[in-house]
C-alpha positions in Angstrom: 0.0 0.0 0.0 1.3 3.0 -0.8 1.0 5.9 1.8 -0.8 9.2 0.3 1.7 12.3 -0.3 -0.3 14.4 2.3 0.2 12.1 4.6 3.9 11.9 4.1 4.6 15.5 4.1 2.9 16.5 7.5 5.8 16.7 10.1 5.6 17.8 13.7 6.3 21.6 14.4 6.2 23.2 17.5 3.0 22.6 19.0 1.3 20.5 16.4 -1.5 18.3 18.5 -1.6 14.6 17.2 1.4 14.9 14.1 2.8 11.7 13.2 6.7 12.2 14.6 9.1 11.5 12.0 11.4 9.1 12.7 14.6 10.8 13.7 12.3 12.6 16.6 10.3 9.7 17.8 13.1 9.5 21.4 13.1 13.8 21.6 11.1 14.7 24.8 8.0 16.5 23.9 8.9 20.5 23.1 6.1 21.1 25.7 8.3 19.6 28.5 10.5 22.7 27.8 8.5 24.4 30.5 8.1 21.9 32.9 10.5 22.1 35.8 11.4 20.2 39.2 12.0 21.8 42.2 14.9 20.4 44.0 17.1 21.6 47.4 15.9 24.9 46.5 16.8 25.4 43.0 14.4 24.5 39.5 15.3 22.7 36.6 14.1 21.3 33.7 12.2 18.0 34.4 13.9 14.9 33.1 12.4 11.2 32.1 13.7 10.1 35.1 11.3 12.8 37.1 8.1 11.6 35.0 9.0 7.8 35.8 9.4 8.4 39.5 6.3 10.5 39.7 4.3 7.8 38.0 6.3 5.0 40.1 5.0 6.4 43.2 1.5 5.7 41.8 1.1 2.1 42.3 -1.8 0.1 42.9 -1.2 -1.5 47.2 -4.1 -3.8 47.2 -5.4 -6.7 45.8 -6.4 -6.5 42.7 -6.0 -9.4 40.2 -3.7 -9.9 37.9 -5.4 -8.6 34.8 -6.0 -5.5 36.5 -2.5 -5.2 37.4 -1.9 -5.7 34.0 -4.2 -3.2 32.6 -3.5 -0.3 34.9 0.5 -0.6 34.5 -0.2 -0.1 30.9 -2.0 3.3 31.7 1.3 4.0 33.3 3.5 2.9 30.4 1.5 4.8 27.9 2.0 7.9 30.4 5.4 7.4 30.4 6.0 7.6 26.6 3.7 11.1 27.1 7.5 12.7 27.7 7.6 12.0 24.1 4.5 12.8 23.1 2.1 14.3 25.1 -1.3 13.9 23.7 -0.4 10.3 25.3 -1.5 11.4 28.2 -4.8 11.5 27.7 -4.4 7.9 26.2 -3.2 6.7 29.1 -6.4 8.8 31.7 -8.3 6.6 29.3 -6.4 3.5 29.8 -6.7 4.0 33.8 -10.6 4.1 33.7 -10.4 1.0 31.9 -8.3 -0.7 35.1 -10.7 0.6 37.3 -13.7 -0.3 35.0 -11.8 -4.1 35.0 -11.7 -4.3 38.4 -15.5 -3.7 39.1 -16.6 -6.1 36.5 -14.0 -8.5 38.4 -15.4 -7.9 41.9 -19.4 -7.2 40.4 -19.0 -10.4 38.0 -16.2 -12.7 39.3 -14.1 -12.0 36.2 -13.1 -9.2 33.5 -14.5 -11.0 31.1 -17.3 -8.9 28.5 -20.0 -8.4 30.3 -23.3 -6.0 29.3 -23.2 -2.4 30.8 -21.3 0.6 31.2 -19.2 2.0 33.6 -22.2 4.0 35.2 -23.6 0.7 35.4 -20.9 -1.3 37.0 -20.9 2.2 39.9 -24.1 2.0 40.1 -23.8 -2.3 40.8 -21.2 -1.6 43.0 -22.8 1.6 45.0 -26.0 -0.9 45.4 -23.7 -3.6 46.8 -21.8 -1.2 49.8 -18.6 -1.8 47.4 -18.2 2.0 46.7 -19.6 4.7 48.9 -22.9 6.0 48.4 -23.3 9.0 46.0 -22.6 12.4 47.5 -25.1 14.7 47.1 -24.1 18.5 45.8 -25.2 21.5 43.8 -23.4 19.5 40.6 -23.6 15.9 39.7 -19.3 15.9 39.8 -19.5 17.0 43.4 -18.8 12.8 44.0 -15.0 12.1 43.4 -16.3 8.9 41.2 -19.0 11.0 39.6 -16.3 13.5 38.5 -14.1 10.6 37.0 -17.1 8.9 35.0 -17.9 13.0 33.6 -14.0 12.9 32.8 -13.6 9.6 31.2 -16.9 9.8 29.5 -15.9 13.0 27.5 -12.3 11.1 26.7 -13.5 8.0 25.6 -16.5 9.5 23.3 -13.9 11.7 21.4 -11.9 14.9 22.0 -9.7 16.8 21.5 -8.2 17.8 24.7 -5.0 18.0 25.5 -4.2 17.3 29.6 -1.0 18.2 31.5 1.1 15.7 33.5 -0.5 16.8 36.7 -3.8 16.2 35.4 -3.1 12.7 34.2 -1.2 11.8 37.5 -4.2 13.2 39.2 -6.2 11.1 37.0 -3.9 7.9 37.6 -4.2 8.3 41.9 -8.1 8.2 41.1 -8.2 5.5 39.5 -5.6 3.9 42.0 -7.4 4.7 44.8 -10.5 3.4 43.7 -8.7 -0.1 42.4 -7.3 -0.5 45.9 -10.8 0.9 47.2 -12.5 -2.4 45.4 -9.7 -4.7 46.0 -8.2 -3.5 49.4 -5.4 -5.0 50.8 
């Protein structure tokens, strides 16, 4: 197959959101990490690869979960990583931790992660019913409930966007979903 000339010519500039990285660029950290810096003993500097793994390191999932799950929410945190390269992966990997935490309630709701009917409103729901998850939390706005806020969040992710999130929002993101894994599967 032979790719179309358009296709070929676009190359990543600046800012570009979602450009195919040419080859020579694929390991170049992300231009928007420029600004990004770490505070250390006092003094800033640019953050490095090694800061973005350790923040995500310290994000781990303490409890139970199976295996699967395990599995699914360390690829949230792989796809995060490769955000320093590119970081409209970040939202790819918020999307990818709803999906471990999504797993895990079908796992505790259904006794596996197989497919099952529903959605992830569903499986809260299930779970809220069942005393697994903490009863809704009533406020002027339906996000006012930490879980409702994440459905809201990963609802307008997984239906398309176009948004673009920062590291701290996906790490935010990330300790949600975390939390709630080790919420369902405590240790």
């Amino acid at each position: 197959m032979r790719p179309r000339p358009s296709m070929c010519r676009r190359q990543r500039t600046g800012l570009d959101n979602m450009a195919f990285k040419t080859v020579e660029s694929i390991l170049e950290p992300d231009p928007r990490f420029a600004d990004l810096c770490v505070v250390e003993n006092g003094q800033a500097r640019r953050m490095t690869l090694a800061d973005h793994h350790k923040a995500l390191a310290n994000i781990g999932l303490a409890g139970t979960a199976p295996t699967d799950v395990l599995a699914a929410y360390d690829r949230a945190r792989n796809t995060i990583i490769y955000a320093f390269f590119d970081y409209d992966l970040f939202v790819v990997g918020e999307v990818q931790a709803f999906g471990a935490f999504e797993l895990a309630l079908k796992h505790r709701l259904n006794g596996h992660g197989g497919a099952a009917r529903g959605t992830l409103r569903n499986l809260v729901n299930r779970a809220r019913k069942a005393g697994i998850l903490p009863a809704l939390i009533p406020g002027p706005i339906a996000v006012s409930d930490p879980i409702e806020a994440l459905i809201a969040l990963r609802n307008g992710l997984s239906h398309g966007t176009s948004d673009v999130h920062s590291p701290g929002m996906a790490l935010e993101v990330v300790a949600a979903c975390a939390s709630w894994i080790d919420h369902v599967f405590p240790a």
